[in-house]
N, C-alpha and C positions, 0 to 999 in steps of 0.2 A: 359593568363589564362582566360578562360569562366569564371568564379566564381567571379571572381574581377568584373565582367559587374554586378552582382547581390547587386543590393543595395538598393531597395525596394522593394514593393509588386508588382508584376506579371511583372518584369525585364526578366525573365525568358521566356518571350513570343517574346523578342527579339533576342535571341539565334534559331540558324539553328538547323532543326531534323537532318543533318546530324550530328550537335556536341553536341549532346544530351547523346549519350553515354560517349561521353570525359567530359562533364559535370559531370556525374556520378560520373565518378572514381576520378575526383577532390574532390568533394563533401565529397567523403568515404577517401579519404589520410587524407583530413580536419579534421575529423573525428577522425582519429586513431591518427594521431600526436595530437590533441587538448586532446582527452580522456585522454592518454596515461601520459598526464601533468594532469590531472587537477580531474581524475578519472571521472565517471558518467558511464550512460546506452549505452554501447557499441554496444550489439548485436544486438537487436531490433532497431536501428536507421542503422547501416551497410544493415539490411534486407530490410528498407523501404525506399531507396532513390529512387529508380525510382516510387515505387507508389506515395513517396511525388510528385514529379516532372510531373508525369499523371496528380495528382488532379491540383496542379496549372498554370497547359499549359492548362486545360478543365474547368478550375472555373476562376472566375473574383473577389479576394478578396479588400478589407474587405466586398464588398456586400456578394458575397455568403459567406458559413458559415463551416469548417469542427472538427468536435469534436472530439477530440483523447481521447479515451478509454485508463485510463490509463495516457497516456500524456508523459511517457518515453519514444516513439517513435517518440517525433515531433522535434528532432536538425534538421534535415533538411530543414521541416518547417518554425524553425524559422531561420535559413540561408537563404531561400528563400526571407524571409519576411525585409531581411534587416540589421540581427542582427549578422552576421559573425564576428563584427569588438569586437562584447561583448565579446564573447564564453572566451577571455582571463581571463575573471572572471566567468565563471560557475560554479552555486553552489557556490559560494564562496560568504560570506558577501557583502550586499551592488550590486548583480553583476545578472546575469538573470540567472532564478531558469534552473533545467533541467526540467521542465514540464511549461506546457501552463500558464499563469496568462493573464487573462486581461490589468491587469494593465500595464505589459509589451509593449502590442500591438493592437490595432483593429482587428489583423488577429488572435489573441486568443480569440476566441469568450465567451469560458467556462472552466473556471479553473478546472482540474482535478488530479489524484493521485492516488483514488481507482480504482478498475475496476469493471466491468458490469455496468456502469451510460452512456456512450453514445449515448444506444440507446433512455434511457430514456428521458436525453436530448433534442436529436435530434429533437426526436417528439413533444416535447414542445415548442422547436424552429420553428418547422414547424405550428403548429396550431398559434402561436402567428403570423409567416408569413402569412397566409391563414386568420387569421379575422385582419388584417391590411392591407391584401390586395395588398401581396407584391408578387413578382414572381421570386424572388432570388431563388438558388441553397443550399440545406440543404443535409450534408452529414456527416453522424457518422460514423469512422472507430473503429472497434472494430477484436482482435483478439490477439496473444500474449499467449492463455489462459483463456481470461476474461468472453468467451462464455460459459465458465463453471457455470458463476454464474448465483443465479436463477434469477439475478434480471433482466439480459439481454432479458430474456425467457419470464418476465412478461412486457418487455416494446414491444418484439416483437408482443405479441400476441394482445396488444394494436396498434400495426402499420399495424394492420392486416386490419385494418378496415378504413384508410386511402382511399380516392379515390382524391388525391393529391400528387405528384412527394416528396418523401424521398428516398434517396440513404442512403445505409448501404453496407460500404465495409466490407469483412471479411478478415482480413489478415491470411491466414492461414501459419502458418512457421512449420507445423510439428510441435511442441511442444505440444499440447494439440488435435486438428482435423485432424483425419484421412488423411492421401494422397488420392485422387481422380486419378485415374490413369485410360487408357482409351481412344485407338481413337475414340470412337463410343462417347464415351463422350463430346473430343473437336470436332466432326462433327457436330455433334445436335447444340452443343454450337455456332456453326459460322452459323445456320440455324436460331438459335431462335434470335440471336440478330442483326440478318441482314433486313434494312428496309422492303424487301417484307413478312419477314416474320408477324412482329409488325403488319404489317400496313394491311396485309391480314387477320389477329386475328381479329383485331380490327374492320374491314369493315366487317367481316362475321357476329360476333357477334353484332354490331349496327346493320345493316340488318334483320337480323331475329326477334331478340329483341322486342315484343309485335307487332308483323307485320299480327299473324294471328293466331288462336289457336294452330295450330301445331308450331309456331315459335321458340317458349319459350322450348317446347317440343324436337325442333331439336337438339338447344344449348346445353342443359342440355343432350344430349345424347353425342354431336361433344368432349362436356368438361369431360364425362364417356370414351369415348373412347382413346382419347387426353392422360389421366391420366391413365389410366390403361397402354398404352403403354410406358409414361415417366416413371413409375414406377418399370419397365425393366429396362432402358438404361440411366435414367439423375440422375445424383446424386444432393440432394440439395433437394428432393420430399419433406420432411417435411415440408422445408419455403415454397414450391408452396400450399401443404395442408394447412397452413396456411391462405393463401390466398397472400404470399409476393411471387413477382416474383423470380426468382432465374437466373442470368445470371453466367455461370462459368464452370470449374474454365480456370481463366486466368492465365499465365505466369505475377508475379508481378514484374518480370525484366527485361520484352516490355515495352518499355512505349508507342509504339504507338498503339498496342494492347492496353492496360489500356485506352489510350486516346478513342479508335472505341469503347471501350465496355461503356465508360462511357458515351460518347455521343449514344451510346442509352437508358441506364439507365434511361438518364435526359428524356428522353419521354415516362416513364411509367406513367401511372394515378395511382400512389399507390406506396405502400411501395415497393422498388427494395433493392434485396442481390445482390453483387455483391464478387464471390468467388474469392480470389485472393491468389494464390498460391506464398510465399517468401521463402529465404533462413535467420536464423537468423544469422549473422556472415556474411555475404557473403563480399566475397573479404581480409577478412584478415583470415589466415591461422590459428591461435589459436584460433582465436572465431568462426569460421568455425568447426572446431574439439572439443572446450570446451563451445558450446553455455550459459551453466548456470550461469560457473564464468565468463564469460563475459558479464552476463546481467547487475549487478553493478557492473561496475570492479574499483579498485584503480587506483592511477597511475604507469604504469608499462612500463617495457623495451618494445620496437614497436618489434623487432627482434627476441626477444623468448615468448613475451605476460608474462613473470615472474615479480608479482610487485615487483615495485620500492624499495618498504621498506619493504621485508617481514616479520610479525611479529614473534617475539622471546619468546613472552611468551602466554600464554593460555587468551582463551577471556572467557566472561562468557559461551557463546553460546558450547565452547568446552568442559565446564564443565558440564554442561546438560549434552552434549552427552553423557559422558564418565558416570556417573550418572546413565542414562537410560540404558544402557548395563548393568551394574551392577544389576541395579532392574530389568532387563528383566531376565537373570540369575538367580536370587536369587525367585523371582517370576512369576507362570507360568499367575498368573492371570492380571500380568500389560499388557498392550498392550497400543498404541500411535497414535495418528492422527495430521497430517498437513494438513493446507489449501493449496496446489500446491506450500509445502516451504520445501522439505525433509532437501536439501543442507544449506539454509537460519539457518532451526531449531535447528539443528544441528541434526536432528533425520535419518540423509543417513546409519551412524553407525548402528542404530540400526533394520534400514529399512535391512541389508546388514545380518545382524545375526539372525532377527526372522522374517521373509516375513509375515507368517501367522497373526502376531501381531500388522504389519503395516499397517496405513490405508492413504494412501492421496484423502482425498474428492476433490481434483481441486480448483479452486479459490470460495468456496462455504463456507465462514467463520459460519454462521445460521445453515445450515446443519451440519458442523464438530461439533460445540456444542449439537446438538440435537440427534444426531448419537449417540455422547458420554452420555451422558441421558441411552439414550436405551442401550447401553455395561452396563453401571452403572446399570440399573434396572435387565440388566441381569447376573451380580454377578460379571464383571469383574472389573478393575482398570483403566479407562482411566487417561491420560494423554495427555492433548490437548495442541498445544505447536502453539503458534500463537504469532505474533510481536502485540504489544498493539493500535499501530493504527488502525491494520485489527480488533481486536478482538469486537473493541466498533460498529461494525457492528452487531455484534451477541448479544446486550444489550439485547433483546426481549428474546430468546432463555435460557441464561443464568438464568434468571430473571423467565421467564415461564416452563422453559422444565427441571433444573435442580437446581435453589434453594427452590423453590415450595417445591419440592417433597423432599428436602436435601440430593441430591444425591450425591455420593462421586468421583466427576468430580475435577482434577485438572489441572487450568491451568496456563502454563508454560507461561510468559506472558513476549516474549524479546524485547528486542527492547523499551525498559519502560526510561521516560525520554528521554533529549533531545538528539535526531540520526543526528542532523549535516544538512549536504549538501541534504536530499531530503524535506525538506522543511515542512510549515505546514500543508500537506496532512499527514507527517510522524510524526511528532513530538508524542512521547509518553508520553503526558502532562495530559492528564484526569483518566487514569484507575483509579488510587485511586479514584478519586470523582464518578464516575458512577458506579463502585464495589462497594464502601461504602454505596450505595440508597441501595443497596439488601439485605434484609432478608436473613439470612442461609449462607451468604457470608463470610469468612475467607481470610485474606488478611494478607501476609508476603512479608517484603523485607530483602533479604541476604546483609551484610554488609562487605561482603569478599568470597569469593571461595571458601573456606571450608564451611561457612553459608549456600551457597546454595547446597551445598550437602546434608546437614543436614536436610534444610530444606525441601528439595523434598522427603527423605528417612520417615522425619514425616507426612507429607500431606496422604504417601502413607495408611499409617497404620491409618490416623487418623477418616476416618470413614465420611467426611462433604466434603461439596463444597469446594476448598481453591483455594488459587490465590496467587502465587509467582511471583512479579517481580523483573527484573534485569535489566539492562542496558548495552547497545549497548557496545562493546572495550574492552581491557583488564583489566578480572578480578585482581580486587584490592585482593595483597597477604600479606598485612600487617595484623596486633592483630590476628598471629595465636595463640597466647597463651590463646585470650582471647575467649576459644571456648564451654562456657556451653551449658550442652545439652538443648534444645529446649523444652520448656515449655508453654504448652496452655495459650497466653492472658497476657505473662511476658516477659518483659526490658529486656534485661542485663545491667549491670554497666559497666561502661570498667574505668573510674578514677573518683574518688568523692573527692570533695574539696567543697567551700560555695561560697557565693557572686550568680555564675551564673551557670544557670545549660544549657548545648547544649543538647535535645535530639532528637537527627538526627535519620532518615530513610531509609534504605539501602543505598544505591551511598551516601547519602549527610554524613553517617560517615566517610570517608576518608577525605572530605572538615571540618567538625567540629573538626577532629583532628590535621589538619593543624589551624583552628579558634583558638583553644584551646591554642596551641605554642605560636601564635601570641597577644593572649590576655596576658597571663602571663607573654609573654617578656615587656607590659607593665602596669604592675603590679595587675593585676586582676586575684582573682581566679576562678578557674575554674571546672564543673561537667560536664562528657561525658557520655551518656545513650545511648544507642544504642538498637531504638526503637522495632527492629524485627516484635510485630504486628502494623499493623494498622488498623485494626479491629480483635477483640475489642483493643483497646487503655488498656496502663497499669492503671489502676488507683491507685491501690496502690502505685503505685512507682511515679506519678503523685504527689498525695497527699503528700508522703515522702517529694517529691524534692520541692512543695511550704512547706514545714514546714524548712526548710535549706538552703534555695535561694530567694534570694531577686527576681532573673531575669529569668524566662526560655525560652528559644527561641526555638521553634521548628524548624527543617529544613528537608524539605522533596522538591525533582524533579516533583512537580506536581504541578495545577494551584493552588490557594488560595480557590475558592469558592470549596467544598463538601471534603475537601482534610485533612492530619492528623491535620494539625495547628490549623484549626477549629475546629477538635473534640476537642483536647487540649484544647483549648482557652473554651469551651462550659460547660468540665467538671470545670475550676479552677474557673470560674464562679460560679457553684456551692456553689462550696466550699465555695466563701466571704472570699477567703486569700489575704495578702498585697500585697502577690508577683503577679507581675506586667508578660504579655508574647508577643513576639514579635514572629512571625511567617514567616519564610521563606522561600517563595516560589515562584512560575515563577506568574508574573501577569495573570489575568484574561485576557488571548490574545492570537492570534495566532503569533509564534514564525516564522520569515523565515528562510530561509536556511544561512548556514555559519557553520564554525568551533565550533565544542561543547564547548570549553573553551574559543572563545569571544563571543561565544553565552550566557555562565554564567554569564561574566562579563556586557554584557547587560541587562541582566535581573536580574541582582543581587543577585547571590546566590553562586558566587564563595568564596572564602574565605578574599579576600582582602576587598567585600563588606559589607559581613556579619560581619566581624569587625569592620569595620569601620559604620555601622550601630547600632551596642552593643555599642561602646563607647560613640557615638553623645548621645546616649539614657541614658547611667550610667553620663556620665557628666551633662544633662539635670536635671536628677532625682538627684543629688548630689547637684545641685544649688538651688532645691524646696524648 
């Protein structure tokens, strides 16, 4: 096996071009057998193993530098880098994330997660190369989608201006950028990035270049004529208007192609694109035909691509959906936006029943909030349905373009609390605290599968900003009985006794009624509240619960600082009552990847902790 030779950074220079292709296909079995256990980013790593394998047979790492936009296409990456023998633990506790960290490696130069940041990167990477005086290779690979965002657009137009060597790959796999199609296109392409061509641009234009009045005069006509006829025949004209070269598009499954185009890349004086045409899926048959569910995929059968443990009961993300159809139905004025997440949102259903209603803005989270603004101002009912890590990109937007003006945007906010295996670029840990800064902001968490139906049927009619989160897995279908209707700025009770009172926050009521069991089995009694807002906070029922309770604890899936425990904690202060509160919540920290329930247990807010933290504190205060 080739692959077995690869055991550190740029091993892979030892390997023959003739076994470059059998490289490949090792690389990708690796791949699908290892996913197929251990679940992660399938498609998008199958599509980029020969570009991985261009950039590091053409770069010299950890010197030079390559930034993965996104960073869920770099397994190969880190195979190349040495790290084959980890993959047994990806994603998993204690084990190497599936995205770039530093920490991990010298050949991770910049931790990523979100998308549209690589170019921005890059370029920061390169000016700190350039005034330290360095002559290393700097290369952002961005694509997947992520070209969608505006942010790539603002760091391009900044690389515009570059008159220093920055490579920008663009993987394009279909998914979001047009197919390029076209002999007249790869002719030009094997013309512009062929030495006599570079190198006769480059001698014409220093030649004439301030050489003689008409000089400057020629150029500026050779560069009119030049662009008017690329603007026929080459696709890419935008980035050349830019002022960014445009080499492409290339076959991204040559790799010696990749190799000839990159080795001219590296002799541009300025920002170079480099179009690189992939397949997402390539080489295994279901992700080839299912690219989407195969971008996170679980772990599943290699033989029919069907997971492993298919689920048997409804997640929350299925109850939205089913929700949304119903309010798309019942009214004409709801309509729905996703940031490039139909399948993710669960909004494909209702994409599939009202076309006209549905909106996917791309990977452009700022934009989907401010779009929805503008629906709101113009009479209709958005409903923005964004996972909670992408959403705190659009904090500005939220804050400026929609509680300002109290416009009646609500957003569907999944993915809330902790998501597992994609780590702390993913973690749904702040919304509460950064929704709670905002004026005009309404915030609900559903504490079971029916709550959030209720809840989203209230928001619609309610008239203000609101913001529902839920959590990642399947919806919890317990205290169906206990299902009062949904009341602006009010608790519900779910069991009242004295001594301590739990009032939990969406997800953390199923663990407080496990807390609850457990406290009583040893002899304490117990109150269950089930917070519903968290902005505004109940206070009335706040107030009740310190006149009856010695102890209240709050629990909520968010960090401590800006988060519900704090307002609690803020009001009973107030007050100047005896009763005493403890607050439970994820520490002020970024959480890594691993299993949601010894992720809890880490952090302390599973149910074994939270008890065992109420009694250390009832024993303490009993010895006072």
């Amino acid at each position: 096996m080739f692959l077995e030779k690869i055991e550190k950074p740029n091993d892979i220079k030892e390997i023959g071009a003739e076994n470059y292709n059998a490289l490949a296909e090792e690389i990708r079995q690796f791949l699908i057998h290892t996913i197929s256990v251990t679940g992660g980013h399938l498609g998008s790593n199958l599509g980029a193993v020969e570009l991985t394998m261009a950039l590091h047979l053409s770069l010299h790492l950890p010197e030079d530098k390559i930034i993965w936009d996104v960073g869920h296409q770099s397994y190969t990456h880190k195979i190349l880098t040495g790290r084959r023998d980890s993959f047994i633990n990806l994603r998993k506790y204690g084990g190497i994330s599936g995205f770039p960290k530093r920490k991990e490696s010298d050949c991770d130069c910049f931790d990523t997660g979100h998308s549209s940041t690589s170019i921005s990167a890059g370029l920061g990477m390169v000016k700190a190369r350039d005034l330290e005086g360095g002559k290393n290779t700097i290369v952002s690979v961005i694509g997947d989608g992520s070209l969608t965002g505006g942010m790539a657009y603002e760091a391009l137009n900044n690389a515009s201006r570059l008159e220093t060597n920055f490579i920008i790959i663009l993987n394009d796999n279909n998914m979001s950028i047009s197919e390029n199609v076209g002999g007249v296109s790869k002719y030009l392409n094997n013309i512009r990035t062929a030495d006599m061509y570079l190198d006769l641009k480059e001698g014409v234009y220093d030649s004439l270049h301030g050489k003689s009045k008409y000089g400057d005069k020629v150029v500026s006509k050779i560069r009119r004529v030049k662009s008017s006829f690329k603007h026929l025949v080459v696709p890419g004209m935008m980035f050349e208007d830019m002022g960014i070269t445009y080499l492409g598009p290339v076959d991204g499954h040559d790799i010696q192609a990749m190799m000839r185009i990159l080795k001219e890349a590296k002799k541009v004086r300025g920002a170079v694109l480099v179009h690189v045409n992939t397949e997402k899926g390539k080489g295994y048959g279901p992700a080839e035909r299912h690219p989407a569910r195969f971008h996170g995929a679980e772990p599943f059968d290699i033989e029919t691509g069907i997971p492993s443990a298919p689920r048997t009961k409804a997640n929350y993300t299925d109850i939205f959906s089913t929700v949304m159809c119903k309010l798309g139905q019942r009214d004409e004025k709801v309509v729905a936006i996703t940031a490039a997440m139909p399948d993710g949102t669960g909004l494909k259903r209702f994409r599939n029943m009202y076309p006209e209603r549905f909106f996917d803005v791309g990977i452009a989270e700022e934009h989907a909030v401010t779009f929805a603004a503008g629906l709101a101002a113009g009479g209709l009912k958005p409903i923005v349905a964004i996972y909670s890590s992408f959403l705190q990109r659009a904090y500005d937007q939220i804050l400026h373009d929609v509680c300002i003006q109290n416009l009646p945007v609500i957003f569907a906010i999944d993915r809330a609390g902790l998501v597992g295996s994609d780590g702390e670029t993913h973690q749904g840990i702040f919304d509460l605290s950064y929704l709670s800064s905002i004026p005009n902001m309404h915030i609900m968490a559903p504490k079971n599968k029916w709550e959030l139906s209720d809840m989203i049927k209230f928001a619609v009619s309610f008239g203000a900003p609101v913001a529902i989160r839920y959590p990642r897995g399947e919806a919890f279908d317990g205290l169906k009985e206990n299902r009062e209707p949904i009341v602006y700025g009010k608790s519900e009770s779910i069991y009242r006794d004295k001594e301590i009172m739990l009032f939990a926050a969406g997800s953390m009521v199923k663990v407080a009624l496990e807390v609850r069991r457990k406290l009583m089995e040893k002899g304490y009694s117990c109150s269950l509240t089930n917070a519903r807002f968290v902005k505004p906070i109940d206070e009335e029922a706040i107030k009740a619960a310190c006149e009856e309770h010695s102890l209240l604890v709050t629990m909520e899936e968010n960090v401590a600082s800006g988060g519900f425990g704090e307002k609690v904690r803020a009001y009973v202060d107030l007050l100047q009552t005896e009763t005493k509160v403890i607050c439970v919540t994820i520490p002020d920290a970024y959480v890594e990847h691993g299993n949601v329930e010894l992720l809890k247990q880490e952090v302390g807010i599973d149910a074994d902790s939270v008890v065992e933290r109420i009694v250390a504190y009832q024993q303490t205060a009993g010895k006072a």
